[in-house]
C-alpha positions as CSV (number, residue, x, y, z in Angstrom):
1,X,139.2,62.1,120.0
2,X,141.4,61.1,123.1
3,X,144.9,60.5,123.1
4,X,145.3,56.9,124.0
5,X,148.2,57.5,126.6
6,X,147.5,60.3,129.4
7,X,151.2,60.9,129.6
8,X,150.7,62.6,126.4
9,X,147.4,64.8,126.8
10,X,145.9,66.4,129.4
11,X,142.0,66.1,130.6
12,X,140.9,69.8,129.6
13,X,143.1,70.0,125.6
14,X,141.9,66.3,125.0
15,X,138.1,67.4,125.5
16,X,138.7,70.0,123.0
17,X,139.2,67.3,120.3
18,X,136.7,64.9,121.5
19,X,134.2,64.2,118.6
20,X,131.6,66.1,120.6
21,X,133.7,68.9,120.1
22,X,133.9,68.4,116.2
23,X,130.6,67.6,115.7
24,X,129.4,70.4,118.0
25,X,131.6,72.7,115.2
26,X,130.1,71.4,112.5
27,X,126.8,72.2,113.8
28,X,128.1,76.1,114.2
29,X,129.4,75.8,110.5
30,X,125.8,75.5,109.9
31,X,123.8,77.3,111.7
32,X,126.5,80.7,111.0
33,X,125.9,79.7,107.2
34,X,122.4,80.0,107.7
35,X,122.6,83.3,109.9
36,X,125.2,84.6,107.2
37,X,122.3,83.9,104.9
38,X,120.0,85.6,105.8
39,X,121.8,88.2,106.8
40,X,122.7,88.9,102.9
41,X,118.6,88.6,102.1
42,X,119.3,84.5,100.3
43,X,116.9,82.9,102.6
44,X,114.3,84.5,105.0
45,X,115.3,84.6,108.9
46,X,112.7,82.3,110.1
47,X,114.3,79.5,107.8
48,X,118.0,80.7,109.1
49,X,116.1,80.0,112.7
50,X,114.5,76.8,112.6
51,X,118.3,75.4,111.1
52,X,119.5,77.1,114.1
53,X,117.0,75.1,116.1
54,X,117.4,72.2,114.2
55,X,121.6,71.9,115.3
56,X,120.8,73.3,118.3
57,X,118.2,70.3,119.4
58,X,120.6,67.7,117.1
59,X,121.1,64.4,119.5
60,X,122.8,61.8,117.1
61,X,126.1,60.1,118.4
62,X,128.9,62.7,117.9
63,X,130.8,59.5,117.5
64,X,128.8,57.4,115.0
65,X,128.8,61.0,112.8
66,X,132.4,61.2,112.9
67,X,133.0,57.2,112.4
68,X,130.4,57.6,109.3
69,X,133.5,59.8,107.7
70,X,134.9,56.3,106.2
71,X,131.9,54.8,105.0
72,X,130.0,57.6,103.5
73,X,133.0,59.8,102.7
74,X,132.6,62.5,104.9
75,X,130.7,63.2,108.1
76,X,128.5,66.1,106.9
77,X,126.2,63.0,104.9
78,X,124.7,61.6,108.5
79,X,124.6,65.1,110.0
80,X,122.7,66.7,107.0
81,X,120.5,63.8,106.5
82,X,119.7,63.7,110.5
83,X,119.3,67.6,110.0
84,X,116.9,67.3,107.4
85,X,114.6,65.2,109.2
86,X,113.5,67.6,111.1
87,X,113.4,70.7,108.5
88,X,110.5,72.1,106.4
89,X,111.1,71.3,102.4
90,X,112.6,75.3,102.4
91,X,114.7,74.6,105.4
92,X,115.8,71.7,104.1
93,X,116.7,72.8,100.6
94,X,118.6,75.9,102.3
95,X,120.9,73.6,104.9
96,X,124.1,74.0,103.8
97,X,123.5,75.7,100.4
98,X,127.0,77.3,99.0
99,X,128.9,75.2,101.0
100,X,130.6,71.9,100.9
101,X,131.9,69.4,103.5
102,X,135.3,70.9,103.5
103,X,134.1,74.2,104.3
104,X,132.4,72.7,107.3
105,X,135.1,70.3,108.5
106,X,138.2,73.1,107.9
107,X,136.0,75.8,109.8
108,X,135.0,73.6,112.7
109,X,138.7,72.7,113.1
110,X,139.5,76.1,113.1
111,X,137.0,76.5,116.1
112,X,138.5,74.1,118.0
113,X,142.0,75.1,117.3
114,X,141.0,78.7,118.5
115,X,140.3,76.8,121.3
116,X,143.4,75.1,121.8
117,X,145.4,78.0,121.3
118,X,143.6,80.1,124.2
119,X,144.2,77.1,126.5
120,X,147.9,76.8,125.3
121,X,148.9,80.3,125.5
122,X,147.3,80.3,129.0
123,X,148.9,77.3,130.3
124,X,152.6,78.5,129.1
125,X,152.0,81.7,130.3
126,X,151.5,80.2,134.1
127,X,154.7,78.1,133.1
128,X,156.5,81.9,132.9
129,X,155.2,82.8,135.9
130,X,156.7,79.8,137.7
131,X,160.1,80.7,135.6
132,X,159.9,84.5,136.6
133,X,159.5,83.4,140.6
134,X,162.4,81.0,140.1
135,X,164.6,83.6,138.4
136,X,164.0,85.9,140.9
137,X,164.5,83.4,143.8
138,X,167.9,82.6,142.8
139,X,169.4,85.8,141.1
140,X,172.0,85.5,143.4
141,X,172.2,81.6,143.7
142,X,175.7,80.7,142.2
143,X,176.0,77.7,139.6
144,X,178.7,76.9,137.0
145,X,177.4,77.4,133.3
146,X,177.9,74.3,130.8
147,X,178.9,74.4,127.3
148,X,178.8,70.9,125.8
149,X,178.0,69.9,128.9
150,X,181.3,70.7,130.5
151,X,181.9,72.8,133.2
152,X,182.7,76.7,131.6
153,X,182.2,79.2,133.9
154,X,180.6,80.9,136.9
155,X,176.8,82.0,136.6
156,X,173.7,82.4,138.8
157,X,170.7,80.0,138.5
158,X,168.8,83.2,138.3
159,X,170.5,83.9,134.8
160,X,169.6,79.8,133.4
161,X,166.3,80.6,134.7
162,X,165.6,83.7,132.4
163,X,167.1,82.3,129.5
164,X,164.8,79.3,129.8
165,X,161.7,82.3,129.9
166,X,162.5,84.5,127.0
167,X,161.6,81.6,124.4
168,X,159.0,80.2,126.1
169,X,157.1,83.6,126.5
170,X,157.8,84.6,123.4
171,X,156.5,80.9,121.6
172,X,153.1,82.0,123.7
173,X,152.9,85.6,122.3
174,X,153.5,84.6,118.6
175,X,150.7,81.7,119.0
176,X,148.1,84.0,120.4
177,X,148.9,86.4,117.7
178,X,148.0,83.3,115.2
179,X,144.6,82.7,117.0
180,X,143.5,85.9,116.4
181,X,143.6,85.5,112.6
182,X,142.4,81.9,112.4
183,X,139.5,81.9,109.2
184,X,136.6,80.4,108.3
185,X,136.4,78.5,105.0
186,X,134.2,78.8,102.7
187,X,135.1,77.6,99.1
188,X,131.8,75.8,97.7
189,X,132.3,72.2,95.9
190,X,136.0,73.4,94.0
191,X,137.0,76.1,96.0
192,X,135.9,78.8,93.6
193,X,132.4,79.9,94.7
194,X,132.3,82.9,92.2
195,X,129.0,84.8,92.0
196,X,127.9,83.3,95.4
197,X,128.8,86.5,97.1
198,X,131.5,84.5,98.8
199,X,133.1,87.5,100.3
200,X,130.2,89.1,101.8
201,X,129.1,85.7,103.2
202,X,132.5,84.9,104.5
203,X,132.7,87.8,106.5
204,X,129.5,87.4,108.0
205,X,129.8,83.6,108.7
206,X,133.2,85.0,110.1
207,X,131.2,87.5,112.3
208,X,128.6,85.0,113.7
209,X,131.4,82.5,114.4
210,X,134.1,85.0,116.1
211,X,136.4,84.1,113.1
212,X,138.3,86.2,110.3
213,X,137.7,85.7,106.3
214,X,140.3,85.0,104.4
215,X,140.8,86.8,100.6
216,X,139.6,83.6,99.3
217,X,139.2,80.3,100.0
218,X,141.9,78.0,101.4
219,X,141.2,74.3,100.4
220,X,144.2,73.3,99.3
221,X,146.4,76.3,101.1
222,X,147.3,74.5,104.3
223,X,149.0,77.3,105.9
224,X,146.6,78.2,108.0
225,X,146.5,74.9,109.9
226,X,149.8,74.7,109.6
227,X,151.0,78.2,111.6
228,X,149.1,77.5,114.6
229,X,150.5,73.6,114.9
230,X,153.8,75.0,114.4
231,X,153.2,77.8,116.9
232,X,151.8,75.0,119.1
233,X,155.4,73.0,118.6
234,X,157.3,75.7,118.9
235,X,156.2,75.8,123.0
236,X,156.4,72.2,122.9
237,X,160.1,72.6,122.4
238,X,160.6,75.4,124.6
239,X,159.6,73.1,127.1
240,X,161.0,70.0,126.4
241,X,164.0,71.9,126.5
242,X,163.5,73.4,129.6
243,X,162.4,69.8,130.9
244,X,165.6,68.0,129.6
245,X,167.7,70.6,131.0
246,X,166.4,69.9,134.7
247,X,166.5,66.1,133.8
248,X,170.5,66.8,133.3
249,X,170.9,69.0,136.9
250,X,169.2,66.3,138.6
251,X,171.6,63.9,137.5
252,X,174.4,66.0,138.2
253,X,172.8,66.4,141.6
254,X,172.4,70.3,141.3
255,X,168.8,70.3,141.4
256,X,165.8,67.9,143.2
257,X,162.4,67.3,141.7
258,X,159.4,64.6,142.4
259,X,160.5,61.5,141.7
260,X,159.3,58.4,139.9
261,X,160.9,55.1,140.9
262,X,162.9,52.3,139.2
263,X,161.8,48.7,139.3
264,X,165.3,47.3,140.0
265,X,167.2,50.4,141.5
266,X,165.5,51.8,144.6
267,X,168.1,54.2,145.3
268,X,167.0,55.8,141.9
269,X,165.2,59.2,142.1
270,X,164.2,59.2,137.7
271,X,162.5,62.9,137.4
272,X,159.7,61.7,135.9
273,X,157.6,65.2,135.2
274,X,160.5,66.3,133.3
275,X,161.0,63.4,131.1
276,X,157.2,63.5,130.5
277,X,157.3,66.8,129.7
278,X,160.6,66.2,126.6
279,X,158.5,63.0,125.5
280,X,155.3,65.1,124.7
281,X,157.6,67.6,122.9
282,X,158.8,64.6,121.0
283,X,155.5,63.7,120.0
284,X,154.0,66.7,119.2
285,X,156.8,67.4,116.8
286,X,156.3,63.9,115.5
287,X,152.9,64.9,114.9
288,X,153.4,68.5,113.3
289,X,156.1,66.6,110.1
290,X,152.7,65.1,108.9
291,X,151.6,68.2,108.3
292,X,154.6,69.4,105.6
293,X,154.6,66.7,103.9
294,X,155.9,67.8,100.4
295,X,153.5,68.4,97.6
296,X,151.2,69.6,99.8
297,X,147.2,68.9,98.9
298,X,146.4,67.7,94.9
299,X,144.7,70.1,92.8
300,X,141.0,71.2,94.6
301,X,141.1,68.6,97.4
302,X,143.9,67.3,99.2
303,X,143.9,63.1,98.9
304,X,144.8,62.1,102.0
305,X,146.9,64.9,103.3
306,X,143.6,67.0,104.1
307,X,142.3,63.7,106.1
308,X,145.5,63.1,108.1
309,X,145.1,66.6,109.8
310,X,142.2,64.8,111.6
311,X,144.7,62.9,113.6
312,X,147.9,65.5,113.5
313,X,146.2,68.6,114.7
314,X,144.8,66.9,117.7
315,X,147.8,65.4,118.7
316,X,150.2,68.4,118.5
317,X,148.2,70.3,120.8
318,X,148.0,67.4,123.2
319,X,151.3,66.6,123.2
320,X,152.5,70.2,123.6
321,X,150.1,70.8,126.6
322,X,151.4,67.6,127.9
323,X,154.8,69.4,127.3
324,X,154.0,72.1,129.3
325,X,152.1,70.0,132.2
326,X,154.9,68.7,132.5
327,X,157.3,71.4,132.9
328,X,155.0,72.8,135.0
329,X,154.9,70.0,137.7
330,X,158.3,69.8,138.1
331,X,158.8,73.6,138.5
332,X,156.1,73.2,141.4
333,X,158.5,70.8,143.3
334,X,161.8,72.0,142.2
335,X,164.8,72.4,145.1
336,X,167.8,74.3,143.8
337,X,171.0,73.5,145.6
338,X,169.5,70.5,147.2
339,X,170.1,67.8,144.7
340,X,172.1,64.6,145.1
341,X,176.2,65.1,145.5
């Protein structure tokens, strides 16, 4: 999955969500079930191997699986039935055993979330290293401070430019703190897989797929997606704010960035980067509400609020790297002290 407008993605987050990606998760769901398996002695390791070949040598359309989700009612039905062309009767009869689509889908979100959040944390992080220069740059440089947008009193750029930091840095730390706790799911058919062994095989799926296992499973307990999204939007806002903020000091002409162009005005200098940057933050905010919706998920399975993660997750992390791209373009061409009188 792609966001449809680049202004509110960027090339490397949008391939983390491609259905390549999810499919490619699914398939590690799997093939660590399988490996978690025999690990415990519940199926031998030459039948945890030839599944592991099996996903590994899998070729069907990544897109055709996902767009099966609304025919079939999920997309583990085409996967498991292309998977099991390929097994042995015991193979076959082991794929997936224990599990349930959820588990799959939740776990294989999880992987690409862990994903996201590395790439997140390391783009922001840049984005303070930009804001660090610039305060240092200017610690000197003299500007009146605004309160309600009025004039209050004196400052130094310097000071503006570690206030913006501090948040931003800190939205980064607390959402690589998240990824490092980010679970595997594993609840069977109701989310109560009693006398399966669920905690042993949790925490060796956990193991195989560089995840952590929960205390139980988490089905209907959407926290888990939630604290990284909202971890995710938190540096959305930090730099939206940031963005708008250098959107106002070029139009009071303290500041100069790269410039987009107006189709009527051509003495217009609109700081497009930064308005990009506060429209991402927008929409990745946007995004994130879907995922609080009151109520939370029904009973064992969430009817509809577990399927509209599909499309929120994805585009809060896009939008909040967009957020930060953003940002981070027009800190690369900023000129303090050189904007329009």
């Amino acid at each position: 999955m792609t966001f449809p407008d680049p202004g509110f993605s960027t090339p490397v987050m949008g391939e983390i969500f491609t259905a390549e990606r999810k499919v490619a998760g699914l398939l590690s769901f799997e093939v660590g079930l399988a490996r978690a398996r025999a690990d415990l002695g519940l199926i031998s390791s030459e039948v945890a191997e030839e599944i592991a070949t099996a996903c590994q040598e899998f070729d069907a359309d990544p897109s055709a699986v996902v767009a099966s989700t609304w025919e079939r009612g999920s997309p583990l039905i085409d996967l498991l039935q292309s998977l099991r062309s390929r097994l042995s009767a015991e193979a076959g009869e082991a794929l997936h055993q224990g599990s349930t689509s959820q588990d799959a889908i939740d776990t294989a979100l999880m992987l690409q979330i862990r994903d996201a959040v590395s790439l997140l944390a390391s783009e922001t992080e840049e984005v303070g290293e930009q804001l660090a220069d610039l305060a240092s740059r200017h610690g000197t440089t003299a500007y009146q401070a605004r309160t309600l947008l009025q004039v209050a009193l004196p400052s130094t750029f310097g000071n503006r430019a570690l206030a913006w930091l501090d948040p931003l840095l800190r939205a980064a730390k607390e959402l690589r703190e998240v990824g490092e706790s980010l679970p595997v799911q594993l609840g069977g058919p109701i989310g109560d897989p009693e006398g399966l062994g669920s905690a042993e095989l949790a925490e060796r799926l956990a193991a195989h797929l560089g995840l952590t296992a929960p205390a139980r499973s988490w089905h209907t307990d959407r926290s888990y997606v939630r604290k990284p999204a909202g971890g995710a939007v938190e540096i959305a806002l930090a730099a939206g704010k940031i963005a708008f903020d250098l959107a106002l000091l070029s139009g009071f002409g303290e500041v100069s960035m790269r410039a987009g162009e107006s189709s009527s005005m051509a003495h217009k200098r609109n700081p497009i980067d930064a308005i990009r940057s506060v429209a991402a933050a927008r929409a990745c905010a946007a995004a994130a509400s879907v995922l609080s919706t009151p109520g939370g998920h029904e009973l064992e399975r969430g009817v509809g609020g577990w399927q509209a993660e599909w499309w929120a997750v994805p585009l809060v992390f896009q939008g909040a790297a967009a957020a930060v791209d953003g940002l981070k373009s027009s800190l690369a061409q900023l000129e303090v002290g050189t904007g329009r009188n």
